[in-house]
N, C-alpha and C positions, 0 to 999 in steps of 0.2 A: 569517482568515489574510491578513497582508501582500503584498501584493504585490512578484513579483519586479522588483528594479528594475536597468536598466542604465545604463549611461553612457558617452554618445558624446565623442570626445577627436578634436578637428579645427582648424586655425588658421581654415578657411574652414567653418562649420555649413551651409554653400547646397549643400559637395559630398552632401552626405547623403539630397541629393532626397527623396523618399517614406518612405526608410526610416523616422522619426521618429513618422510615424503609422500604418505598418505592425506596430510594434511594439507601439507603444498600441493599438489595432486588437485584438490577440491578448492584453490585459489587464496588459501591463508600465507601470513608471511609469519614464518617459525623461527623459533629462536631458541636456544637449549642456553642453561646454566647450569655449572659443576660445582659451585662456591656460595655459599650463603651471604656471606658479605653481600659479593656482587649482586645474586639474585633481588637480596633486599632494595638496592641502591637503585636496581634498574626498574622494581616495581614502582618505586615511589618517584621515579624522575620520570618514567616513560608510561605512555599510553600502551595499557593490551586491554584484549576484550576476555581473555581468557588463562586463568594458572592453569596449570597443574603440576602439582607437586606431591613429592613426595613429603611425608607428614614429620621422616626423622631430621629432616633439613630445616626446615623453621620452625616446624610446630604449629602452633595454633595462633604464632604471631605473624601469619603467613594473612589472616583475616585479616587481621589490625591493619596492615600492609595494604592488603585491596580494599578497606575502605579511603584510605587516603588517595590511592591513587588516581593521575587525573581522568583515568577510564574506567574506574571502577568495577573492577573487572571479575565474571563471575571464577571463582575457585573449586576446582574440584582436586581432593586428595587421594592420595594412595598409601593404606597403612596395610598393617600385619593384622590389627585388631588383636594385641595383647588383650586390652582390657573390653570385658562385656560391654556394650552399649556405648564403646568409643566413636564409631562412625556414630550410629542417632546424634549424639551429642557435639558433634563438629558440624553435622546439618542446624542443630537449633541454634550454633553458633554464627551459622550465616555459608556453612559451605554448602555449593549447591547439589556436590553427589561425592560421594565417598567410595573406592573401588579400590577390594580385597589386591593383595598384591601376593604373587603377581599378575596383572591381568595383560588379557590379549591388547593387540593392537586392534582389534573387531570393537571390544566394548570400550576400550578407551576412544577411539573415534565417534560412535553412536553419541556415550556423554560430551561431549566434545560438539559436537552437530544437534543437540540437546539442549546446550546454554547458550550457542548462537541461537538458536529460534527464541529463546526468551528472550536474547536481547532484543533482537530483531522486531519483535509484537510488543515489548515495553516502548521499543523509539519510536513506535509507528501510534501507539496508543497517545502517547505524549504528543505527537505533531499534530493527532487528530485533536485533542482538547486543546492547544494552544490556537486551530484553526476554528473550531467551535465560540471562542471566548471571545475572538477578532471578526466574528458576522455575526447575521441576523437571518431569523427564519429556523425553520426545523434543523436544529443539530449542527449549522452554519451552511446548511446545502443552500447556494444560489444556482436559478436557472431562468432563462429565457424559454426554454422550450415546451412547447405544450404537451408534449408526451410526458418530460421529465415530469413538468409541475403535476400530471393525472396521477403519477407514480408518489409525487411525494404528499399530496390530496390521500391517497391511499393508507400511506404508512403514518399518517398525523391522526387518520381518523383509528386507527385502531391501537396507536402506541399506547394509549393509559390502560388497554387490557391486557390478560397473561395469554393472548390468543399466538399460536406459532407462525411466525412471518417464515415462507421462503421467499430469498431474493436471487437472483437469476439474469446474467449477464456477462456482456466478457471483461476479463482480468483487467484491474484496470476501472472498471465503471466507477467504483462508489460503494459497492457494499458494505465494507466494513461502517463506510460512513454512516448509511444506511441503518445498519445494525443497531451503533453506538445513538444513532437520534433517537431512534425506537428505546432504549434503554434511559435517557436522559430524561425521554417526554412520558416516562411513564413513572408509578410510584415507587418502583424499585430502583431509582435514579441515587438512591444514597446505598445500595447495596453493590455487590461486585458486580464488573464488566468484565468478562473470560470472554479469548478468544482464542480459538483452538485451530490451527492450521492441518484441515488433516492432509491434505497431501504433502506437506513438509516432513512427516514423520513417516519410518519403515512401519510396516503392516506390525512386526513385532512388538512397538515399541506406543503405538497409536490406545491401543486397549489400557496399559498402563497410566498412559497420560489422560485418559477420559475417566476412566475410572479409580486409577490408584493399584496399590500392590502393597501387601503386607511382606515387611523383611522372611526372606529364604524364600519368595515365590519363583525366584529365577536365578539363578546365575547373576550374581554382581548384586542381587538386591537386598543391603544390606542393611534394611531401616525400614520402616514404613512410609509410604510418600501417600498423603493427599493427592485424588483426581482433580481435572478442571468441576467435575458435574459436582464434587462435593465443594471446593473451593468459590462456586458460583451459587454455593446454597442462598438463597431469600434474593438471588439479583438473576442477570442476565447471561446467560452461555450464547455466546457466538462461534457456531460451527462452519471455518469456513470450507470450500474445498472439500462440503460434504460425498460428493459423490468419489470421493475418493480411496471410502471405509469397502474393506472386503465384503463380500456375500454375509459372511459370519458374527464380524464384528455388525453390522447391519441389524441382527437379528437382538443383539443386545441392546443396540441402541433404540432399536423401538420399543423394547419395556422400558431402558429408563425414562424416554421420552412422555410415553403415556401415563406410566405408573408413578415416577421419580424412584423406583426402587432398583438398587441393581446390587452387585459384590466385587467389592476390590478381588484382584489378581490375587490366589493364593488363600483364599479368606471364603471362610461360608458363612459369616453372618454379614444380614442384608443390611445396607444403609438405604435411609429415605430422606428425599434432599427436597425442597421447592424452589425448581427454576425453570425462566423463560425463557425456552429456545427461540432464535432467530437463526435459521440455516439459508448457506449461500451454497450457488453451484454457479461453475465456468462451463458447464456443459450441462446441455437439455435433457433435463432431468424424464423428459417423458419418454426420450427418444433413448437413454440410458435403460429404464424400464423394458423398452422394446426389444433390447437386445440383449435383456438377460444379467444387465451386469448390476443393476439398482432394482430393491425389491420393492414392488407394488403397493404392500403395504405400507412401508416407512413413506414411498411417495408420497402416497394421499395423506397419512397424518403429519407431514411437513408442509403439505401444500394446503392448511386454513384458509391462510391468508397468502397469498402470491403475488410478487409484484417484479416486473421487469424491466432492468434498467437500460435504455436504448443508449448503443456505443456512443462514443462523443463525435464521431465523424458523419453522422446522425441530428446533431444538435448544434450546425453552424456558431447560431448565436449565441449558443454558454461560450464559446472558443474565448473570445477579447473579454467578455464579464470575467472569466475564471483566472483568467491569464492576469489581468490587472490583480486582483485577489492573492495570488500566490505570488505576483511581485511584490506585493506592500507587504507579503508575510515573511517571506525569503528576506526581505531588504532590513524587516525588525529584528528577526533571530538575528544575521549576520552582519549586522550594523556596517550597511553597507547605504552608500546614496541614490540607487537605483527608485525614480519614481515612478515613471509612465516609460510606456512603451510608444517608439517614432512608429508613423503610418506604416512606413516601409516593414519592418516587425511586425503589427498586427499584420498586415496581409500576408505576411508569409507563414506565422500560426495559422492563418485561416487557407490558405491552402496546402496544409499536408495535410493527410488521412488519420492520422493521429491511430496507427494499430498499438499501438499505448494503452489510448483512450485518456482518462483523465489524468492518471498517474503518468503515464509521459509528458503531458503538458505540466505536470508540477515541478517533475524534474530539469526541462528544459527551462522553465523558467529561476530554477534555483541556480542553473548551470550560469546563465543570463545575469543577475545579479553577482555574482560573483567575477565577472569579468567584466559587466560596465564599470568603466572609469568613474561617470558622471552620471547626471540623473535621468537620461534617456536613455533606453535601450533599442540597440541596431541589432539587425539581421546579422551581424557579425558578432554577436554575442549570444545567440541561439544556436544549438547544437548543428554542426556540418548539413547533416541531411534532411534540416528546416531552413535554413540560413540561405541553401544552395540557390534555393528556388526563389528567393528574389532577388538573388545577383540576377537570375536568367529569367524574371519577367521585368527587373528595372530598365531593360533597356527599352520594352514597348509603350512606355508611359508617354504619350500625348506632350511637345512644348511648348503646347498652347495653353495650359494651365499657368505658367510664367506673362505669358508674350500678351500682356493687354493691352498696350499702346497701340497695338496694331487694330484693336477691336470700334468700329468705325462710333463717334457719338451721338445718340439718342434717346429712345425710351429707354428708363434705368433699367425696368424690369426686361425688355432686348436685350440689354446689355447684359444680365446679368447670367443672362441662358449660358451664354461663349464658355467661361469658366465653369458649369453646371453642367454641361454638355463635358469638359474635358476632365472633369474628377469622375465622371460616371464612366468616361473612357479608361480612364488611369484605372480605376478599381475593378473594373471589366478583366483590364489587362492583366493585374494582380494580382485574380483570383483563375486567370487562364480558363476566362470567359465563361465559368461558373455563376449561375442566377443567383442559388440561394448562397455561396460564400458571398458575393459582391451586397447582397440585400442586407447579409449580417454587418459587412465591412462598414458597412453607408450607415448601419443602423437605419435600416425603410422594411416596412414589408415589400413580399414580391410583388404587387399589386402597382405599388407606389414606383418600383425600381421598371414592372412593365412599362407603365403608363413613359415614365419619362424616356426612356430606351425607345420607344414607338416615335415622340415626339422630336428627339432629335436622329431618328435614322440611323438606332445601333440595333436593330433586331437579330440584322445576320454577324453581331460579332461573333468571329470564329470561338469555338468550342474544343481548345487541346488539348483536356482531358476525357471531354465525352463526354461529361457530366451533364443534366437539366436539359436533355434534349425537349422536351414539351418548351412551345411560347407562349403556355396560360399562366396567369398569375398563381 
């Protein structure tokens, strides 16, 4: 994945002190300009995610400039503010924060780490609706698995009310997906979807973004900004990485939750908003409670409605359903030829542990499309430390799945055991003698994959993960 890259716009590159390397630092690739010409030239020919400029270098055609560019990049300025209500007025022109000059290297970094999370939640909102549009079922979630489908039985039966869904899982599962069905399958589906990362923002900086702040509440705050809670009024607020909010912001958050009333930063009059929380947590909200650091109260009135999403290492059989899914999506965005995935591929998805979860399997398979040639996808086109593992189970695979001349003639159905017996070896092998990957691989319940294991005398295939020690169905 590319690096997000910004680009600093200054007559003097010395006023920028530290900031340059505090950027690079956190894994951006930086770039300074002293010259407005060039600045212009490189916005409109080169991809960045982020300006920041100084305001007497372009001016206000510094906007004109990121909307053409082909990365549309968000803008933040640095002026003197001669004139009253100069910042406000470069925000409603589209820049996304405006900071008194001179400012620290502190608050220009925070702004800076500020417009990447909005980009970040804008691209991720978009891949979620373009994957929505391309299935079928609640919100485009497919599953195999009987825990998933009790979990999404769950959130179908209560999406059409304003009831609070917590959803509860590791990073990775599906929540936001989650979230966003919950919001689509209810009547609020034409109103906003806000999703608020809390543990992506500093403790500082998190109140602001929920709530908002009226200009002079802080240091650099030089306009009034809308919160998500006001921004998500008549639709849906998704809090993800709830349990992330301090003790204190905590205690705000549960009157606006209950009440919908609360107060921007800096401001005493109250705003009242109507929205539907759906809150998510990567860590066990009850066992957070336990230990003092999540309060009791917000627990229970987040937990209405509760549903929890079992990892993907957990759900064999979504593995090759989801996998093929994200191939045929990957392969549309990126007009690329990638159709199906060869055997050899699916069984090496289905034996990694996937501490991902769903989202590494999307990823690995976007990585996958991208370097198949042609329309099958090889283990050598999934990422090294999924790809690995069936160099080093391809060599246990049975050559008697080939060799049928050898196979003596008679009853057809005799016959047809020999080959049936050595695909159930193959996939045995595969999945390093895992029951339930090999039942998912074969597409059989365990039942079906017992029975015939029994029949041909593979019960004691060796087990080199450990995995499925039990031999009941």
């Amino acid at each position: 994945m590319s690096k997000n890259r910004v680009l600093l716009i200054d007559p003097d590159p010395r006023l920028w002190g530290d900031l340059p390397q505090r950027l690079e630092a956190l894994g951006l690739e930086v770039a300074l300009e002293s010259a407005a010409d060039r600045a212009a030239s490189r916005i409109g020919e080169q991809r960045w995610d982020v300006l920041l400029a100084e305001v007497e270098m372009l001016g206000r055609q510094v906007l004109d400039l990121a909307r053409s560019s082909p990365g549309s990049p968000e803008v933040l300025l640095l002026d003197t503010f001669g004139d009253e209500g100069d910042g406000a007025a470069a925000m409603r022109a589209g820049a996304f924060d405006v900071l008194p000059r001179p400012a620290s290297s502190d608050q220009c970094l925070l702004v800076v780490q500020r417009a990447l999370e909005r980009r970040r939640v804008a691209a991720e909102n978009e891949h979620l609706r373009y994957e929505a549009q391309q299935s079928r079922g609640l919100g485009g979630l497919a599953t195999r698995d009987e825990d998933m489908q009790r979990a999404l039985e769950l959130v179908r039966s209560v999406a059409d009310t304003r009831v609070t869904l917590l959803v509860e899982g590791e990073s990775g599962t599906g929540k936001t997906l989650i979230a966003r069905a919950v919001h689509e399958a209810s009547p609020r589906a034409g109103r906003p979807f806000v999703v608020v990362n809390c543990g992506a923002l500093p403790d500082a900086l998190l109140e602001s973004e929920l709530f908002g702040h009226v200009k002079g509440a802080f240091t650099g705050a030089v306009a009034d900004r809308v919160g998500t809670f006001e921004a998500a009024d008549g639709g849906t607020l998704f809090l993800d990485e709830v349990n992330s909010a301090t003790l204190d912001l905590q205690v705000k958050l549960l009157r606006a939750i209950e009440t919908g009333e609360f107060e921007p930063l800096g401001s005493r009059a109250t705003r009242c908003v109507d929205v539907r929380i759906v809150a998510a947590s990567n860590q066990d909200l009850r066992a957070e409670v336990q230990a003092g650091r999540f309060r009791d109260d917000l627990y229970w009135r987040l937990k209405v409605v509760s549903v929890v999403l079992p990892p993907l290492r957990r759900r064999p059989a979504d593995v090759a359903l989801l996998a093929q899914r994200f191939l045929a999506a990957a392969a549309a965005e990126y007009r690329r030829p990638a159709e199906r995935l060869a055997p050899a591929a699916v069984a090496a998805l289905l034996a990694h542990d996937w501490p991902g979860n769903v989202r590494e399997l999307r990823h690995a398979l976007e990585r996958a499309v991208l370097l198949a040639p042609g329309p099958d996808v090889h283990p050598e086109h999934l990422p090294p430390e999924i790809g690995a593992r069936a160099a080093r189970t391809a060599g246990t695979a049975p050559a008697t799945a080939g060799g049928f001349d050898a196979v003596p003639l008679g009853p057809l159905k005799r016959m047809l055991e020999v080959p049936e017996r050595a695909f159930v070896e193959r996939a045995l092998a595969a999945t390093s003698g895992s029951r339930t990957r090999t039942a998912a691989l074969l597409d059989v319940n365990r039942g079906t994959l017992f029975n015939k294991m029994r029949r041909y005398g593979l019960m004691s295939f060796p087990r080199s993960d450990g995995s499925d020690r039990d031999t009941r169905p």
